[in-house]
Residue frames as a rotation matrix with the C-alpha (Angstrom) as fourth column:
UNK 1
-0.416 -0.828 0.376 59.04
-0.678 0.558 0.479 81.21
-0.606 -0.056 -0.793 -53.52
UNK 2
0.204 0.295 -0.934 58.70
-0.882 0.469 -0.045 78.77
0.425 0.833 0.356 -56.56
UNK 3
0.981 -0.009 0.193 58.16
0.004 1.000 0.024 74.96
-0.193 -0.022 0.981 -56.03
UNK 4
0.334 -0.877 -0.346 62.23
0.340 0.454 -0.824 74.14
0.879 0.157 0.449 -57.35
UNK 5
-0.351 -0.686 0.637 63.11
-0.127 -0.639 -0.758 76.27
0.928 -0.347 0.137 -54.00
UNK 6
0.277 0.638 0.718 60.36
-0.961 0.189 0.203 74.76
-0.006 -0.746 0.665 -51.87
UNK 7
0.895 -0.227 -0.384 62.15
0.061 0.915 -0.399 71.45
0.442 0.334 0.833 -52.98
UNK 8
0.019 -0.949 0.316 66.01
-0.192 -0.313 -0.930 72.57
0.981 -0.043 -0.188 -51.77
UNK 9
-0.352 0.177 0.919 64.99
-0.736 -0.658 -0.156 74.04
0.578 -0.732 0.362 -49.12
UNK 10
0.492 0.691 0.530 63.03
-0.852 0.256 0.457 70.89
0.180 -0.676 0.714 -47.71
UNK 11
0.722 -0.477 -0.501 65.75
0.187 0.832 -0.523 68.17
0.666 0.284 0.690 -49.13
UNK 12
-0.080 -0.982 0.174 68.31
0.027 -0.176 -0.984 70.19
0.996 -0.074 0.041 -47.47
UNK 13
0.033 -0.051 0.998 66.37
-0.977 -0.210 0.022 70.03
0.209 -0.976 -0.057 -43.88
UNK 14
0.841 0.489 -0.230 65.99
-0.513 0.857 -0.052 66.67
0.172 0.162 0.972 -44.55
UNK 15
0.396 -0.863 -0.312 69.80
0.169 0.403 -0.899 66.13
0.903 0.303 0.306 -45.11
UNK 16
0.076 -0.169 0.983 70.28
-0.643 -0.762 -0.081 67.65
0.762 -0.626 -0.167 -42.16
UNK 17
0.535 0.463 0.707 68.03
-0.806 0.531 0.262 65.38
-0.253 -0.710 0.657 -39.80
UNK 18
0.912 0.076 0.403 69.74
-0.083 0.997 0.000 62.66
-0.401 -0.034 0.915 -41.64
UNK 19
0.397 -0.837 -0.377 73.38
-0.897 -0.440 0.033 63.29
-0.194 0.325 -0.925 -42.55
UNK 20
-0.580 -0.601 0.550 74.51
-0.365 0.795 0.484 59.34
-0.728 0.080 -0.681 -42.52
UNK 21
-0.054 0.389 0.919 71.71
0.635 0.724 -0.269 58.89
-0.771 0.569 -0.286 -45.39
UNK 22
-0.927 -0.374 0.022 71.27
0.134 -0.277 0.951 59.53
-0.350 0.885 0.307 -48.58
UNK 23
0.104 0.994 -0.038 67.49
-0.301 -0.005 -0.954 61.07
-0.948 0.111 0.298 -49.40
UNK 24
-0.930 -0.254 0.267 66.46
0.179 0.322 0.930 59.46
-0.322 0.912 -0.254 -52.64
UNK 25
0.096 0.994 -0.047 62.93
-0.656 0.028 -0.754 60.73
-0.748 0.104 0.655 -54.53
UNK 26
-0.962 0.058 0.266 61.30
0.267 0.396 0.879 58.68
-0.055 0.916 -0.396 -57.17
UNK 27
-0.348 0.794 -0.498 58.58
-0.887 -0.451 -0.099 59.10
-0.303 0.408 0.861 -59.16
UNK 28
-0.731 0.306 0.610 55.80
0.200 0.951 -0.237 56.47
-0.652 -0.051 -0.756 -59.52
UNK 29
-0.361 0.600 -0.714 54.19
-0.566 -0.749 -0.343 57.63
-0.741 0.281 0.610 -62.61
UNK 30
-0.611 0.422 0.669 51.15
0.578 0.816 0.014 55.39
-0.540 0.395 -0.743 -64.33
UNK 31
-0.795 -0.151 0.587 48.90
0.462 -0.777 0.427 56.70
0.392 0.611 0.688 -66.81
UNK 32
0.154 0.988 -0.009 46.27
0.462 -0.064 0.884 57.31
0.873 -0.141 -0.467 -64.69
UNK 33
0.790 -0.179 -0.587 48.58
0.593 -0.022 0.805 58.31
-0.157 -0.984 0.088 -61.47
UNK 34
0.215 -0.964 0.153 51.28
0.081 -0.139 -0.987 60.15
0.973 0.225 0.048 -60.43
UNK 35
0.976 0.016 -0.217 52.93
0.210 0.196 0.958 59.56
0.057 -0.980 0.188 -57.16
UNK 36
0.194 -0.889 0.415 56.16
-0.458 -0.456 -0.763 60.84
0.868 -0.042 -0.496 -55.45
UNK 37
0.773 -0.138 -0.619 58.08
0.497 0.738 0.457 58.71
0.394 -0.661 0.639 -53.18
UNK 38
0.194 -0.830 0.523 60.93
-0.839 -0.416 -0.350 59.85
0.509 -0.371 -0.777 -50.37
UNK 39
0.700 -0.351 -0.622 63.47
0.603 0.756 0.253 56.81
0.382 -0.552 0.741 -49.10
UNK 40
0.493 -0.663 0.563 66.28
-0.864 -0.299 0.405 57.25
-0.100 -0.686 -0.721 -46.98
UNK 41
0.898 -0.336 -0.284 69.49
0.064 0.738 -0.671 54.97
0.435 0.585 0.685 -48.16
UNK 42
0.790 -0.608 -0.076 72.77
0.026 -0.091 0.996 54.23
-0.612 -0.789 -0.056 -45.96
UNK 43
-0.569 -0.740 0.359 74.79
0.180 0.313 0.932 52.83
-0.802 0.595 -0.045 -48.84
UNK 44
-0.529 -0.037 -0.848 74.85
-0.773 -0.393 0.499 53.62
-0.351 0.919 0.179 -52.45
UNK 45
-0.519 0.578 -0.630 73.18
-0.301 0.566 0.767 49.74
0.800 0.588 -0.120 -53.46
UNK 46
-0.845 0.534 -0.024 71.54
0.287 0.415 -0.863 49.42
-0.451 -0.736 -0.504 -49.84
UNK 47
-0.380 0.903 0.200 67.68
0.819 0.229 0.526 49.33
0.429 0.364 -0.827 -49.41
UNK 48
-0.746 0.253 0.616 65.41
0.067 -0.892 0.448 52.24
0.663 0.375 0.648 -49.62
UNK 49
-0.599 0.517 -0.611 63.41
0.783 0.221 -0.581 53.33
-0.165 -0.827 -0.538 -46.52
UNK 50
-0.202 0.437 0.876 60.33
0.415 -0.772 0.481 54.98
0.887 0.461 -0.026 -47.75
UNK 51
-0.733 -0.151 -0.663 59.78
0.650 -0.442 -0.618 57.94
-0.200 -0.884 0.422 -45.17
UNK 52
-0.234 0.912 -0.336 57.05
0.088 -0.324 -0.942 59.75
-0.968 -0.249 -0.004 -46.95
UNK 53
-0.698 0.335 0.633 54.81
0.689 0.553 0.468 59.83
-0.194 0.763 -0.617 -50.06
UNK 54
-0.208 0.897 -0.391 52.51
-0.012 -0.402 -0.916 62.07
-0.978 -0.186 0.094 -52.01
UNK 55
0.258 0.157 0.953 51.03
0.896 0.330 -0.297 63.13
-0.361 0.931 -0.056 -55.18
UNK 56
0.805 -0.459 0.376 53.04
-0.007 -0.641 -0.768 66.10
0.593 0.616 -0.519 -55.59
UNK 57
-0.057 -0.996 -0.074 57.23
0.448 0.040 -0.893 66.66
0.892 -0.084 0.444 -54.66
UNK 58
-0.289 0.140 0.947 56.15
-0.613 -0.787 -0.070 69.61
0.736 -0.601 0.313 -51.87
UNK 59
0.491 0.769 0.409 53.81
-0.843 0.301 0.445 67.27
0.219 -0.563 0.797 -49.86
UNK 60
0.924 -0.070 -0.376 55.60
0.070 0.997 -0.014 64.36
0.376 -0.013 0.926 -49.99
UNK 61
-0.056 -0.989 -0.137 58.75
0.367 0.108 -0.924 65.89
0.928 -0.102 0.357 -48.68
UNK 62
-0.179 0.356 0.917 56.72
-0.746 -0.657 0.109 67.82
0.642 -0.664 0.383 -46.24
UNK 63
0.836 0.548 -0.018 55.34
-0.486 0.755 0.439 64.14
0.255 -0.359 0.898 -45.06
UNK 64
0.477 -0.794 -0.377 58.74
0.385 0.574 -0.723 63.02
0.790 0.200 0.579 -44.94
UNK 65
-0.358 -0.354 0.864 59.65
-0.245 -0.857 -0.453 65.77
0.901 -0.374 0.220 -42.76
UNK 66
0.098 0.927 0.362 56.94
-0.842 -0.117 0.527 65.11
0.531 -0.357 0.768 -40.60
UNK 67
0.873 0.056 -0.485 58.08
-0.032 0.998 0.059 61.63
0.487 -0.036 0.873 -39.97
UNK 68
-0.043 -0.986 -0.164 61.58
0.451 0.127 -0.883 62.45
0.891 -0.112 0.439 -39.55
UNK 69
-0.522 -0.415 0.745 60.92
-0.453 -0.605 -0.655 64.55
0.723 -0.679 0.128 -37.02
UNK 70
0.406 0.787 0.464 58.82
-0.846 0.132 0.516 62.40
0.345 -0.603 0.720 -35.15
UNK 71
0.451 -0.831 -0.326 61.73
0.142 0.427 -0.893 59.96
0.881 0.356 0.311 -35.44
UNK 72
-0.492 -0.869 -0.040 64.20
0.218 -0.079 -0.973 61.78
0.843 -0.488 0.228 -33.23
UNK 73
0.093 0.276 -0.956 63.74
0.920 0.344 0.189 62.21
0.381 -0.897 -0.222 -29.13
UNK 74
0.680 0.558 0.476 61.84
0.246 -0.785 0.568 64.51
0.690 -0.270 -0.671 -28.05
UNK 75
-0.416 -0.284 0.864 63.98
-0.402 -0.795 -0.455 66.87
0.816 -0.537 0.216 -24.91
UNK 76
0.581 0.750 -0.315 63.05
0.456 0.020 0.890 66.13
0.674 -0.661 -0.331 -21.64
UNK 77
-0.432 -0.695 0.575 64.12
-0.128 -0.584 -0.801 68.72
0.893 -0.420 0.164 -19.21
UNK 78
0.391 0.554 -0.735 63.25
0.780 0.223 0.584 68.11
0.488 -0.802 -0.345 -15.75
């Protein structure tokens, strides 16, 4: 599986976990850096909750992931 399909594939679990937001990457790219940012966004001009961050798309959605699921409540069966 190529990186553009490891990208879908993680945006789209992402959409999932979060159907009432809107995932938004950006790129933070200096000439010495590059950095990849993931927000979550309720509204089209609302503010941008960063949820995870790396220096490549894969990782940084993976970290996002990671977060998101740590987010939601955990099951307790008794």
């Amino acid at each position: 599986m190529n990186n553009e399909q490891i990208i879908k594939e993680l945006t789209a679990k992402l959409e999932k976990m979060h159907p009432e937001h809107r995932i938004v990457m950006r790129n933070n790219r200096t000439m010495i850096s590059n950095h990849w940012f993931v927000y979550l966004q309720s509204t089209p001009d609302g503010p941008l909750q960063e949820i995870g961050s790396d220096y490549t798309e894969v990782t940084a959605l993976k970290n996002a992931l990671a977060v998101s699921e740590s987010l939601i409540p955990a099951k307790v069966s008794f």
